[in-house]
TIBAKOL-468323 format. One record per residue (C-alpha): residue number from 1; residue in one letter; chain; x, z, y. Coordinates in steps of 0.05 Angstrom, whole numbers, plus 32768, in hexadecimal, padded with zeros to 4 digits. Layout:
N
<pt NUM, 'a', 'A', <X, Z, Y>>
...
***
This chain:
401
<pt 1, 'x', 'A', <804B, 82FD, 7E8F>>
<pt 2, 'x', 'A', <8060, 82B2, 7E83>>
<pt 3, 'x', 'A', <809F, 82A5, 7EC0>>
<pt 4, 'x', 'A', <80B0, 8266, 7ED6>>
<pt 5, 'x', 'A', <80F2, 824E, 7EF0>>
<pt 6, 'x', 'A', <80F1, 821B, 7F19>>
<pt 7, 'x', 'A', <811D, 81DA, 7F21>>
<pt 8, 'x', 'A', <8136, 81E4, 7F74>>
<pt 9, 'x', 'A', <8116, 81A0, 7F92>>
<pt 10, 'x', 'A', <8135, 81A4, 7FDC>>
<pt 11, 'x', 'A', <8161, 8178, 8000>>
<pt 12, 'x', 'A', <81A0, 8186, 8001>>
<pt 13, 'x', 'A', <81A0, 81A6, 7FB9>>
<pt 14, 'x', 'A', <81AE, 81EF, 7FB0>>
<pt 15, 'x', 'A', <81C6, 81FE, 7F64>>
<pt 16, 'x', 'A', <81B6, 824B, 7F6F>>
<pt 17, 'x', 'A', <8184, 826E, 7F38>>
<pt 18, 'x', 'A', <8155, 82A0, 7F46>>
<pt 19, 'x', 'A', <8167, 82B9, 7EFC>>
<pt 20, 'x', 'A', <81A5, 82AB, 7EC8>>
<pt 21, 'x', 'A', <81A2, 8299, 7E84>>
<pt 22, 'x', 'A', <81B5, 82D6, 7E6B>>
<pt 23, 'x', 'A', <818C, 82FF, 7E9C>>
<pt 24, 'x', 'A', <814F, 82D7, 7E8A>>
<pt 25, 'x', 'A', <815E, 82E3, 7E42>>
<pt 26, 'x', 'A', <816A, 8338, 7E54>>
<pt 27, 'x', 'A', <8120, 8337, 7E78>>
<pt 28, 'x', 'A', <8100, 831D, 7E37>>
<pt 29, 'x', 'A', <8126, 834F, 7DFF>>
<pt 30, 'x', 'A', <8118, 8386, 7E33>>
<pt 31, 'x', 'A', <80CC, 8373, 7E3D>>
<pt 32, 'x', 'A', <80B3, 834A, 7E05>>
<pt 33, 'x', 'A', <806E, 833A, 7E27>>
<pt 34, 'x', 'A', <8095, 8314, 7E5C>>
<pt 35, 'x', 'A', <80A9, 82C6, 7E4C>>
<pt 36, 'x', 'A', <80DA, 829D, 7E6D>>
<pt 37, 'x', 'A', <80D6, 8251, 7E74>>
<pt 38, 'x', 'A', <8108, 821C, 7EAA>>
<pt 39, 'x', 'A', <80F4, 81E0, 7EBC>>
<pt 40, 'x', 'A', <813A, 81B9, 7EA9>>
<pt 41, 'x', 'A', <8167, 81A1, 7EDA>>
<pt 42, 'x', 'A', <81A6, 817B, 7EED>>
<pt 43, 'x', 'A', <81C4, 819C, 7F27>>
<pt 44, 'x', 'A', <81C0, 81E5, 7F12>>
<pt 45, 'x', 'A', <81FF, 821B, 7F12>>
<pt 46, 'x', 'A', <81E6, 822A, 7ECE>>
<pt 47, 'x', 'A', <81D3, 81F3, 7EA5>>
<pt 48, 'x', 'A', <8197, 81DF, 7E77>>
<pt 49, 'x', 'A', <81C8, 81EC, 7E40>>
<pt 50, 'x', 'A', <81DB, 8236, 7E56>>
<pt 51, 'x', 'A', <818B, 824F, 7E58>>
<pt 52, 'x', 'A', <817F, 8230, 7E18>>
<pt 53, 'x', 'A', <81BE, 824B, 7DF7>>
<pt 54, 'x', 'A', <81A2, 8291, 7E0C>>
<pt 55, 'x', 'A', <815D, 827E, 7DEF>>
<pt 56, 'x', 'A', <8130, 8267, 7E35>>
<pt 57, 'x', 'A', <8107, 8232, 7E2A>>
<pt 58, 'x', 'A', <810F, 81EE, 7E55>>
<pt 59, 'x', 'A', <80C9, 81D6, 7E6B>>
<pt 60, 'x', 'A', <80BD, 81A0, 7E9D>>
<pt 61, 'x', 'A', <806A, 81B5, 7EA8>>
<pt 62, 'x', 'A', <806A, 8203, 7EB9>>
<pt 63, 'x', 'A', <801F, 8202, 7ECC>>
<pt 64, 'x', 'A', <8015, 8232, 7E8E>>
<pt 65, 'x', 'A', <8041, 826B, 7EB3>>
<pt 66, 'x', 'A', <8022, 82A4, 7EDD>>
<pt 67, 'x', 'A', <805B, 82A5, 7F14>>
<pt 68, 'x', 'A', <8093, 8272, 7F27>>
<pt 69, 'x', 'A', <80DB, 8282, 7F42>>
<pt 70, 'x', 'A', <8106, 825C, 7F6F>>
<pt 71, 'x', 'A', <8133, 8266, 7FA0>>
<pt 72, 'x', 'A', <812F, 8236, 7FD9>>
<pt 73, 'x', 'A', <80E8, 821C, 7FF1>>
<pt 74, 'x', 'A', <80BA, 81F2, 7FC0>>
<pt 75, 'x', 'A', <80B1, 81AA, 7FDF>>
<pt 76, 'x', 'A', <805C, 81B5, 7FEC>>
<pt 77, 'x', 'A', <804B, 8176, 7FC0>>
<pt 78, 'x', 'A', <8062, 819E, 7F81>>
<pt 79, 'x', 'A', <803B, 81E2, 7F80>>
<pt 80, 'x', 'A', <8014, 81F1, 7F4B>>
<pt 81, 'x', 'A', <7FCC, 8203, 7F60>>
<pt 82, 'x', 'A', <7FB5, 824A, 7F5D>>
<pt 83, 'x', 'A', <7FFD, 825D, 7F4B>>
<pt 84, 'x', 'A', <802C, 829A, 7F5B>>
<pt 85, 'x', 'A', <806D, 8287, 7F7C>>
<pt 86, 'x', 'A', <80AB, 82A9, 7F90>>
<pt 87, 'x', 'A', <80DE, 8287, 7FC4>>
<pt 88, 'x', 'A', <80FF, 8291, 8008>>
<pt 89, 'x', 'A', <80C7, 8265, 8030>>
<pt 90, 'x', 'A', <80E1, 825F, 806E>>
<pt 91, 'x', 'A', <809F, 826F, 8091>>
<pt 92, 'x', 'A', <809D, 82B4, 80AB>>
<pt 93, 'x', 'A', <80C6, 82A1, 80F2>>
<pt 94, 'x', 'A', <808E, 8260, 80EC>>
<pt 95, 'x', 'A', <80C8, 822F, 80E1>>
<pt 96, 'x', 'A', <80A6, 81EB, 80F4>>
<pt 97, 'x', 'A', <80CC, 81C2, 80B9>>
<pt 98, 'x', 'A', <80A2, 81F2, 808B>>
<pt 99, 'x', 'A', <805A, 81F0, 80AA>>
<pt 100, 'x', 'A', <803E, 81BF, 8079>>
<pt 101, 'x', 'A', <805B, 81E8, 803D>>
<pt 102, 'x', 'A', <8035, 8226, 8053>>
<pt 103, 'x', 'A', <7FF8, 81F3, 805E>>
<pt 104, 'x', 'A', <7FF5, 81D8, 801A>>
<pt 105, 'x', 'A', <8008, 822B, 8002>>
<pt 106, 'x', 'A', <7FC1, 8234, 8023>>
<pt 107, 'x', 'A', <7F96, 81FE, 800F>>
<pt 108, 'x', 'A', <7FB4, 8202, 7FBC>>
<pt 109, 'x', 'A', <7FA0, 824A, 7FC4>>
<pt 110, 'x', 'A', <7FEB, 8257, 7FB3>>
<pt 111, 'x', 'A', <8001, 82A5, 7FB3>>
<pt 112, 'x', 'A', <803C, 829D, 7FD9>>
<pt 113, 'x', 'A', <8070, 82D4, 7FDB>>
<pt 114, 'x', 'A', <80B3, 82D2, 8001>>
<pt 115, 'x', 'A', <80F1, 82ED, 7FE9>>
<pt 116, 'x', 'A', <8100, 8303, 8032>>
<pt 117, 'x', 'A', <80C7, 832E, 8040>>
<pt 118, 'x', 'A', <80CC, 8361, 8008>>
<pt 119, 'x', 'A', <80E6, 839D, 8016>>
<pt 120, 'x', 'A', <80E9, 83ED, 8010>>
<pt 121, 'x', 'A', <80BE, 8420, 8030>>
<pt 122, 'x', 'A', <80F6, 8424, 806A>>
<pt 123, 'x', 'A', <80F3, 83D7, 8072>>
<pt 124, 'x', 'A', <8131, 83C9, 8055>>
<pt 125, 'x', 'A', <812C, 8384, 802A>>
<pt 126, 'x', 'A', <813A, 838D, 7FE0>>
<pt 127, 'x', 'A', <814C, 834B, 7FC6>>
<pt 128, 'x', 'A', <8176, 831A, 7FED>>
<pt 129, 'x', 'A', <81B0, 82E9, 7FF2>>
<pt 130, 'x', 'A', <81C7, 830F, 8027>>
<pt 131, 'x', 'A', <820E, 8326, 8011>>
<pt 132, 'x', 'A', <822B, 82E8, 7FF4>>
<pt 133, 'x', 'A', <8212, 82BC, 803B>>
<pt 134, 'x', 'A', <8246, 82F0, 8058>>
<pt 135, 'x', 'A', <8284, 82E8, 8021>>
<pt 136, 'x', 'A', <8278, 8299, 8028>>
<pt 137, 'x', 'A', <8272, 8297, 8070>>
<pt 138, 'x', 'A', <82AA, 82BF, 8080>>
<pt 139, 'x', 'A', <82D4, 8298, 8057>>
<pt 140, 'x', 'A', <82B8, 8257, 8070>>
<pt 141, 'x', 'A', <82D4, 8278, 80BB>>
<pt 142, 'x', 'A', <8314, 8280, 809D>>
<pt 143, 'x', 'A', <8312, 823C, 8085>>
<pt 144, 'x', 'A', <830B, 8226, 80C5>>
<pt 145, 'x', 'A', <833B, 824F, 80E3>>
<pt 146, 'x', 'A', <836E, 822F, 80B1>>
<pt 147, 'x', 'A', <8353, 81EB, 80CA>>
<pt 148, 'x', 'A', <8357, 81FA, 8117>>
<pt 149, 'x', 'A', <83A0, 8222, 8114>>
<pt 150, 'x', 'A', <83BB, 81F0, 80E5>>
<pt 151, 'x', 'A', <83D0, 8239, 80C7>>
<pt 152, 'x', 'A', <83C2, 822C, 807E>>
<pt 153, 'x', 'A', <8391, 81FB, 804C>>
<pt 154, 'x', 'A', <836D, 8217, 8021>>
<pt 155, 'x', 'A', <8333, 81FE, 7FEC>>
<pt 156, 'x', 'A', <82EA, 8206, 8009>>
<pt 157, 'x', 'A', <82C4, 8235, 7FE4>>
<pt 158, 'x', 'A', <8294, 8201, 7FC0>>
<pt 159, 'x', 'A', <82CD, 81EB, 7F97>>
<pt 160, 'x', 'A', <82DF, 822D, 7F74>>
<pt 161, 'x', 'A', <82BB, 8238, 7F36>>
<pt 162, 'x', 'A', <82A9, 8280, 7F4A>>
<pt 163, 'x', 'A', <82CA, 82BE, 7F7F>>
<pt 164, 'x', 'A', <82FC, 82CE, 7F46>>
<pt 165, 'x', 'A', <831A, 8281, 7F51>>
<pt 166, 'x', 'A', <8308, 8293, 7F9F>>
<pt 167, 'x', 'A', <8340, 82D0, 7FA1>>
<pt 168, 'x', 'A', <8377, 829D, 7F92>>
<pt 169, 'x', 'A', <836C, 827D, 7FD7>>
<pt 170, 'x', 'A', <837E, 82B6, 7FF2>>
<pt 171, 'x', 'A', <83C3, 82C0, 7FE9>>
<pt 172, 'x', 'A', <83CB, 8276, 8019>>
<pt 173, 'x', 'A', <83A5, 8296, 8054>>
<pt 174, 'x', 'A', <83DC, 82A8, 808B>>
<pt 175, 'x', 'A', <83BE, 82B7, 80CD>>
<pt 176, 'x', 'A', <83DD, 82AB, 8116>>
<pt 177, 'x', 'A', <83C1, 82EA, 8145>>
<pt 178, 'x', 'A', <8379, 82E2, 8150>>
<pt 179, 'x', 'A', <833C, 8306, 815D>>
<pt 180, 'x', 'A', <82FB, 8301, 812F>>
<pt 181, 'x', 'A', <82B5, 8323, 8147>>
<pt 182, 'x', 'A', <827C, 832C, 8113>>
<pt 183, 'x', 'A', <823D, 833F, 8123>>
<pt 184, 'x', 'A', <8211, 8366, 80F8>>
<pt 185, 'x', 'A', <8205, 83A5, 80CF>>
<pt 186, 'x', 'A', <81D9, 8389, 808F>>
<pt 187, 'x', 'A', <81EB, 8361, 804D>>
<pt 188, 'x', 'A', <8202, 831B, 8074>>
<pt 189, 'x', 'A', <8234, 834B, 809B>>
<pt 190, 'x', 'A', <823E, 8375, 8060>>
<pt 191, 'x', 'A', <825A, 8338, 8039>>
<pt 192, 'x', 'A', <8281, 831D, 806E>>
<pt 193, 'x', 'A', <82A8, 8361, 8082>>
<pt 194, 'x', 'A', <82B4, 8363, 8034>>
<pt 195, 'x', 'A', <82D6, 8320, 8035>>
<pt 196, 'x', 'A', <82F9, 8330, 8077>>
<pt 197, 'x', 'A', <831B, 8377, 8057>>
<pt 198, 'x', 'A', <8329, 835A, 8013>>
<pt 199, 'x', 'A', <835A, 8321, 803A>>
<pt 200, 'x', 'A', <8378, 835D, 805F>>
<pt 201, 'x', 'A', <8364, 834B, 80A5>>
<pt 202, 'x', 'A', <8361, 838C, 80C8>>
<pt 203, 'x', 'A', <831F, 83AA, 80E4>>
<pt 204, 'x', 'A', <8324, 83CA, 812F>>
<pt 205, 'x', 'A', <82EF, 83F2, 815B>>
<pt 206, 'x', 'A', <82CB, 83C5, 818D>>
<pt 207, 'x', 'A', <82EE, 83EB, 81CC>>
<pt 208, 'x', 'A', <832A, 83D7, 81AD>>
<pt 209, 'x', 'A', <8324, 8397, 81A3>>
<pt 210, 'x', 'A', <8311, 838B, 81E2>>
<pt 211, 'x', 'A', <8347, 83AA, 8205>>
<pt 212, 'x', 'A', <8382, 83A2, 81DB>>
<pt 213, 'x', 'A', <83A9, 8370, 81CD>>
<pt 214, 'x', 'A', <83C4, 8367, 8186>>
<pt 215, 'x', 'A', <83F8, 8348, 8152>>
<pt 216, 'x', 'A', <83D7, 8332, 8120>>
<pt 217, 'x', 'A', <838F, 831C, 8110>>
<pt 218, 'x', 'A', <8355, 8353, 8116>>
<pt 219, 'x', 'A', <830E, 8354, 8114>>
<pt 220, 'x', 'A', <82D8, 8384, 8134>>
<pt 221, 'x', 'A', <8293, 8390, 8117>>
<pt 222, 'x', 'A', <8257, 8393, 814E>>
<pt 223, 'x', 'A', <821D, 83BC, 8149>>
<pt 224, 'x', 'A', <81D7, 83A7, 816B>>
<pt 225, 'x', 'A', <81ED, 83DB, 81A1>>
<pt 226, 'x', 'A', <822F, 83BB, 81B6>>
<pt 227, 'x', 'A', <820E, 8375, 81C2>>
<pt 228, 'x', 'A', <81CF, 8385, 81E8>>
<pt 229, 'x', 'A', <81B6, 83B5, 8222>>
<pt 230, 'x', 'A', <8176, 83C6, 8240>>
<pt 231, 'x', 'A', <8179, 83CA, 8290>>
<pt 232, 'x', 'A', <8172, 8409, 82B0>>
<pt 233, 'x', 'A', <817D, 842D, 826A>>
<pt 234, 'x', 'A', <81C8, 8448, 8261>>
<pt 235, 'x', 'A', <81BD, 8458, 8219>>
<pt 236, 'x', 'A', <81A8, 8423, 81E3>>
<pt 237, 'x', 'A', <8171, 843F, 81BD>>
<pt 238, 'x', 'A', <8167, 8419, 8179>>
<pt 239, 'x', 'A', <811F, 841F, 816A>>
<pt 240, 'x', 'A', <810D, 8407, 81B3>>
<pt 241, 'x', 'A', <813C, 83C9, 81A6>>
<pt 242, 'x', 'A', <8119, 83C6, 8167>>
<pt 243, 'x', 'A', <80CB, 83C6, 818E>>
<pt 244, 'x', 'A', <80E0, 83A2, 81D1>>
<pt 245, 'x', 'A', <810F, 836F, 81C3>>
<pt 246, 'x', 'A', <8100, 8344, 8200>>
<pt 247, 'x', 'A', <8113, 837E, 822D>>
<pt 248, 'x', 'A', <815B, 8380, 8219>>
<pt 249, 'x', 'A', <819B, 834F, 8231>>
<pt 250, 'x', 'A', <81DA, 833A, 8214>>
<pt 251, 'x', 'A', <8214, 8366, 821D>>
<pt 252, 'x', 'A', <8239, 8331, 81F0>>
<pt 253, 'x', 'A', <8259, 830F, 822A>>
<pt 254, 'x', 'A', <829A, 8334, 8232>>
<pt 255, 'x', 'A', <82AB, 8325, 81F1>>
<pt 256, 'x', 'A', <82A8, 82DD, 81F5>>
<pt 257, 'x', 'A', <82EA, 82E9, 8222>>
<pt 258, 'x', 'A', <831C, 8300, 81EC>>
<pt 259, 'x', 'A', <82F8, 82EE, 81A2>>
<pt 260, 'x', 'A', <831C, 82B2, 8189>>
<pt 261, 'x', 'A', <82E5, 82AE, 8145>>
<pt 262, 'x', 'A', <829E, 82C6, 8147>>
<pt 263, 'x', 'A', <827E, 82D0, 8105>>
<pt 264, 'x', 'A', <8235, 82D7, 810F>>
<pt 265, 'x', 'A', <820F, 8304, 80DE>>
<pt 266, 'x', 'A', <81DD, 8323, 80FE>>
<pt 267, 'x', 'A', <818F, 831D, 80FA>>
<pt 268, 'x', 'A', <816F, 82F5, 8134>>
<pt 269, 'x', 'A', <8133, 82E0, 8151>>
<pt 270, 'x', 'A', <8119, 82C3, 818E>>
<pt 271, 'x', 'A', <810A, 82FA, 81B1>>
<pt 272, 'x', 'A', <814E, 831A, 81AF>>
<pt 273, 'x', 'A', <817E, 8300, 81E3>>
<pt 274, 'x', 'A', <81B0, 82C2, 81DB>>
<pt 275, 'x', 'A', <81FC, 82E0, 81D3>>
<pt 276, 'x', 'A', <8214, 82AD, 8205>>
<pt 277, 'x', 'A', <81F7, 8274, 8225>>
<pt 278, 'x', 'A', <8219, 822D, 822E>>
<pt 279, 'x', 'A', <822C, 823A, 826E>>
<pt 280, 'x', 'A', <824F, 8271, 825B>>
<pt 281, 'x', 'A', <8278, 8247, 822A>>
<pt 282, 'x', 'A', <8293, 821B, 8264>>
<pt 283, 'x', 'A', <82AA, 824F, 828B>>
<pt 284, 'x', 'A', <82FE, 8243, 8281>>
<pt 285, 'x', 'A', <830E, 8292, 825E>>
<pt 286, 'x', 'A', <82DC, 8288, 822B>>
<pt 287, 'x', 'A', <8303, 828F, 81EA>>
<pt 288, 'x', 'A', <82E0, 8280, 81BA>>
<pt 289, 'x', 'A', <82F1, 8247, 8189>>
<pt 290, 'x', 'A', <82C6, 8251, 8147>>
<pt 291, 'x', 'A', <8287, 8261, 8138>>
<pt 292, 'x', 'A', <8273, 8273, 80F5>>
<pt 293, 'x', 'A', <822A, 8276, 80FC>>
<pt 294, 'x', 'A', <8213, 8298, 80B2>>
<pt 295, 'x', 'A', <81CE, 82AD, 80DC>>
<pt 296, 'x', 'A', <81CB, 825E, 80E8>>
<pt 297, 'x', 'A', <8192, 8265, 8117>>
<pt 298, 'x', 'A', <8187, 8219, 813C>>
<pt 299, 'x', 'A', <8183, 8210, 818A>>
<pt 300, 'x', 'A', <8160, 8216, 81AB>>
<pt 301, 'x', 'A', <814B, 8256, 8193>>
<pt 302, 'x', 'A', <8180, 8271, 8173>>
<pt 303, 'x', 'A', <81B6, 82A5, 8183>>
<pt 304, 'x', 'A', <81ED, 8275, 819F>>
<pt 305, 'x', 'A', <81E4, 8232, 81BD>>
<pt 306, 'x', 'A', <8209, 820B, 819C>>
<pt 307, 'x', 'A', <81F1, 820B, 8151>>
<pt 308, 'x', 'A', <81D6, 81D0, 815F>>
<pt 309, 'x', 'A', <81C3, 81C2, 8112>>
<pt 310, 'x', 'A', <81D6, 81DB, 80D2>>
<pt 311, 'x', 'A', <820A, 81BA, 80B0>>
<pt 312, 'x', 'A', <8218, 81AD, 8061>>
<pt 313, 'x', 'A', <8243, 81CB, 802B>>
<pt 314, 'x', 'A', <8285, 819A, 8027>>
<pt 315, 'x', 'A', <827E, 818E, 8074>>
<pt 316, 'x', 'A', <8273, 81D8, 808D>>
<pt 317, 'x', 'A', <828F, 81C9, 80D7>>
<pt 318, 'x', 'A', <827B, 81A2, 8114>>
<pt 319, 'x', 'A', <8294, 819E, 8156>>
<pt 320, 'x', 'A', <8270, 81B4, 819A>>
<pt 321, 'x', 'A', <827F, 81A6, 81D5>>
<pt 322, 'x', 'A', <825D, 81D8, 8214>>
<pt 323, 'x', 'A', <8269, 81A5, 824A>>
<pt 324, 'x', 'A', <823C, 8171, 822D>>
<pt 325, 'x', 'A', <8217, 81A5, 81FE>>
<pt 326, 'x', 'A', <8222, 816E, 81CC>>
<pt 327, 'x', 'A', <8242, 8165, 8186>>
<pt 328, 'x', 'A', <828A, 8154, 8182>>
<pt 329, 'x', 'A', <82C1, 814E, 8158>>
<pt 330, 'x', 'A', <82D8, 818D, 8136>>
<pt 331, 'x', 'A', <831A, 81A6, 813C>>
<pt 332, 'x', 'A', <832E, 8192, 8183>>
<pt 333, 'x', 'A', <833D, 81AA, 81C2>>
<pt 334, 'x', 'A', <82F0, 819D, 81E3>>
<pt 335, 'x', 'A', <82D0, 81BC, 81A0>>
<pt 336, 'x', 'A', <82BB, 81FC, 8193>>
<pt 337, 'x', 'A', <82B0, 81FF, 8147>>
<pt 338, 'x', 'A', <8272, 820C, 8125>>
<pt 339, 'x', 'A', <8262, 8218, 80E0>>
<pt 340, 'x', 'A', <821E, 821C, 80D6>>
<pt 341, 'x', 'A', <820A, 8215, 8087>>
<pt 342, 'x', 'A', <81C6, 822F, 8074>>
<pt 343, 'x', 'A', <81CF, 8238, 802D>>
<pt 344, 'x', 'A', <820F, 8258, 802A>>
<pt 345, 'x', 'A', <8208, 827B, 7FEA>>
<pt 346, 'x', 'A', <8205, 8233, 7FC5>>
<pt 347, 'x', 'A', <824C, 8231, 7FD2>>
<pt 348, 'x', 'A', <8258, 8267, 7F98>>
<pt 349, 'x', 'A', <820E, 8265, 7F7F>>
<pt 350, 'x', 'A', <8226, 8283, 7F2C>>
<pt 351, 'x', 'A', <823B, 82C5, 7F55>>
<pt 352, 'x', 'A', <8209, 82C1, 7F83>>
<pt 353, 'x', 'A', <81CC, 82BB, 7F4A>>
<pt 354, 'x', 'A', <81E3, 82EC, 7F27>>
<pt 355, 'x', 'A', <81E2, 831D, 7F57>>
<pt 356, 'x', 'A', <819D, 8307, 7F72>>
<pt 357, 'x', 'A', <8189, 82FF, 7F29>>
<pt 358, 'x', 'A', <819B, 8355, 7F24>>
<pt 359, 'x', 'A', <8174, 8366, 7F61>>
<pt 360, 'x', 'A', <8134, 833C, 7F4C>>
<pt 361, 'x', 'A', <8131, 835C, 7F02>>
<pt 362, 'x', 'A', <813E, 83A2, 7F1F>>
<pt 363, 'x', 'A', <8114, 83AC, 7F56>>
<pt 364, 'x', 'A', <80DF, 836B, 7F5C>>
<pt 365, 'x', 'A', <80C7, 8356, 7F0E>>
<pt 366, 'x', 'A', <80B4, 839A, 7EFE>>
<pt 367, 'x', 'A', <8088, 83A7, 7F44>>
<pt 368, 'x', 'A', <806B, 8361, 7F2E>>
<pt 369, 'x', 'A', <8058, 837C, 7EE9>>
<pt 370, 'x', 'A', <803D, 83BA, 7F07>>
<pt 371, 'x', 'A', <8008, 838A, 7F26>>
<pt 372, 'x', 'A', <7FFE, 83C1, 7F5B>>
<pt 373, 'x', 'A', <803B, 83BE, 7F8E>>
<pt 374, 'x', 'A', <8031, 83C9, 7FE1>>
<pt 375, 'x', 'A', <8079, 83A9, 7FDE>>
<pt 376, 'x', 'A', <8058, 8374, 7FBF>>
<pt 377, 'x', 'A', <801D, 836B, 7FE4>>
<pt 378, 'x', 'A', <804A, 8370, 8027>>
<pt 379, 'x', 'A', <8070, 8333, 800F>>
<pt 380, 'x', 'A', <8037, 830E, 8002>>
<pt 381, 'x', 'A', <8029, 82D4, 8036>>
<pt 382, 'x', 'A', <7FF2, 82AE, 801A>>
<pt 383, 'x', 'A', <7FBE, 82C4, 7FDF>>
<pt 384, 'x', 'A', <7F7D, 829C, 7FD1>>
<pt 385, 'x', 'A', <7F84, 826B, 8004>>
<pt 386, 'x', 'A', <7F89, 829E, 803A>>
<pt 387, 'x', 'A', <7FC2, 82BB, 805E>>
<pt 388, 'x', 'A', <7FD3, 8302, 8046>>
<pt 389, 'x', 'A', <7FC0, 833A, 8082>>
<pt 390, 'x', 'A', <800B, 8348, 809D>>
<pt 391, 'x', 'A', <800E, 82FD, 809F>>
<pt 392, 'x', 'A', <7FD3, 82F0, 80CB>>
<pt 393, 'x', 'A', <7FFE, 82E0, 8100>>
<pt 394, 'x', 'A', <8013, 829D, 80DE>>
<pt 395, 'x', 'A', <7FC8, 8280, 80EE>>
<pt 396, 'x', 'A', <7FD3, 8254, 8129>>
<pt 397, 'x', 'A', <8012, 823B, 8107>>
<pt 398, 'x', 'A', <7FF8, 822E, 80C5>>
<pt 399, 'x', 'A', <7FBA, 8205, 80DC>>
<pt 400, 'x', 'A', <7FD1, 81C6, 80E2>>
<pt 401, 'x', 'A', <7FA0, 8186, 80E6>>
***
């Protein structure tokens, strides 16, 4: 098997690696019929000198490898004909920016497989991002906070080297009394709750937090069940929520009354319910003042209305303002702040890799070299010009004229 890495082509540029040097250099001692080639490149965490040190040849041309890595999506223009690719596409919730890429997937009779749809027998996924868009998002809320309180000033994220040079930020952060809801039981929330605990900001039950009053800053953790509701059902039931999404409501509203930052980690799609609506964020008691959107789904269909777009690493926040459901300043008394980056795991992409690198050598290469793998095969959106059977649902979107 003959891998190619390839050099990440999007704009903006995201320096994250699908595999490190030394990982790369571990999958070819532990399987010697496997070969590793990268296509060199400028902007990388790890540079061209770090994969050759560890013995991974640099090619430009990887039209002699079987399957090609990357991370974010492959500009259409650039596949290879005929070849195997691996990437988060972008496709699956028919995103219209990507249309043309699953096009041209389809008429180069590309085998397309997306990072985001493999997963275990239970549907869990089993190689993600997930964890670290939660650390860096988090933080990137308390960043904000630190902006918006005037409370302390610390270095964004993107500037530290890696978490270790992260932790010294820390010991800055002093926090007036606020509240902080997250939303969100999977990796995103997972990493987020982990940044939240390890800068000692205390977790509380929901009930409590909306009912009490406290001292210093806390955060609450809601579940699928605290934020929506079926009418005329007293009990939520998971697996319906699950089946009949457009049957439930919002039971997000009350806390819009007494959270102060919202840190949004939960998955979403259209057919859920909004948490709020704009109107709702003119009315004068609603409290909240930041908005770090790590889901970063755009409006009009996404979970809050005012993630208007995403915004970039090294200018994570813009303002909103609900009156004129317009942009604004940041940092002001009309703005509600939003953070809405889309690559958040760029911002510390060396810790990031790695971990991604792990999860893809452990439980993805080897189903690929087993060449018989439903988790595989369920992954797989386009093969021989045709879209894969749990993908059929992509036609309309994918024939364009």
């Amino acid at each position: 098997m003959k891998i190619g890495i390839l050099r990440e082509e999007k704009t903006p540029q995201d320096n994250r690696v699908p595999l490190t040097p030394s990982q790369c250099r571990t999958l070819m001692e532990e399987h010697p019929d496997v070969w590793i080639a990268v296509q060199p490149c400028g902007h990388r965490c790890y540079t061209n000198e770090e994969y050759r040190y560890q013995g991974i040849a640099l090619k430009e041309d990887l039209s002699g490898c079987d399957i090609l890595l990357g991370v974010k999506e492959v500009p259409p223009h650039l596949f290879i004909e005929g070849k195997t690719y691996l990437f988060f596409s972008h496709t699956i919730k028919q995103q219209p920016h990507n249309q043309k890429l699953l096009r041209a997937a389809l008429d180069k009779k590309i085998t397309l497989i997306d990072y985001e749809c493999l997963k275990d027998p239970k549907g869990k996924r089993i190689i993600a991002f997930g964890r670290w868009a939660g650390i860096v998002g988090a933080y990137e809320g308390i960043h904000a906070i630190g902006k918006r309180y005037k409370a302390f000033d610390i270095k964004p994220m993107n500037e530290c080297l890696n978490f270790a040079e992260v932790q010294k930020e820390f010991a800055k952060m002093k926090f007036p009394p606020l509240k902080i809801v997250l939303t969100g039981t999977g990796r995103v929330s997972e990493g987020a709750e982990f940044l939240l605990d390890i800068v000692n900001i205390k977790k509380v039950s929901p009930r409590d937090f909306l009912y009490r009053q406290f001292d210093e800053i806390v955060y609450t953790q809601l579940e699928s069940k605290h934020m929506f509701y079926r009418p005329g059902h007293e009990e939520f039931d998971a697996q319906d929520y699950h089946q009949n999404p457009k049957e439930y409501k919002s039971a997000f509203y009350p806390f819009t009354k007494v959270t102060d930052i919202f840190m949004n980690g939960i998955y979403w799609d259209k057919r859920i319910p909004a948490f709020f609506t704009q109107e709702q964020m003119q009315e004068p008691d609603f409290a909240i003042k930041i908005i770090a959107d790590i889901t970063c789904d755009i409006a009009p269909d996404a979970s809050v209305p005012s993630t208007l777009r995403t915004s970039v690493i090294g200018d994570a926040v813009y303002g909103y303002n609900p009156y004129t459901g317009q942009e604004c300043a940041p940092f002001t008394n009309e703005s509600v702040d939003v953070m809405a980056i889309d690559n958040l795991p760029n911002e510390l992409p060396r810790d990031a890799s790695e971990d991604f690198g792990n999860m893809l050598m452990s439980r993805v290469i080897p189903r690929l070299m087993s060449g018989d793998s439903k988790t595989i095969d369920n992954a797989t959106i386009t093969i021989d010009g045709k879209l894969n059977e749990p993908f059929h649902y992509l036609t309309e979107y994918a024939d364009l004229e």
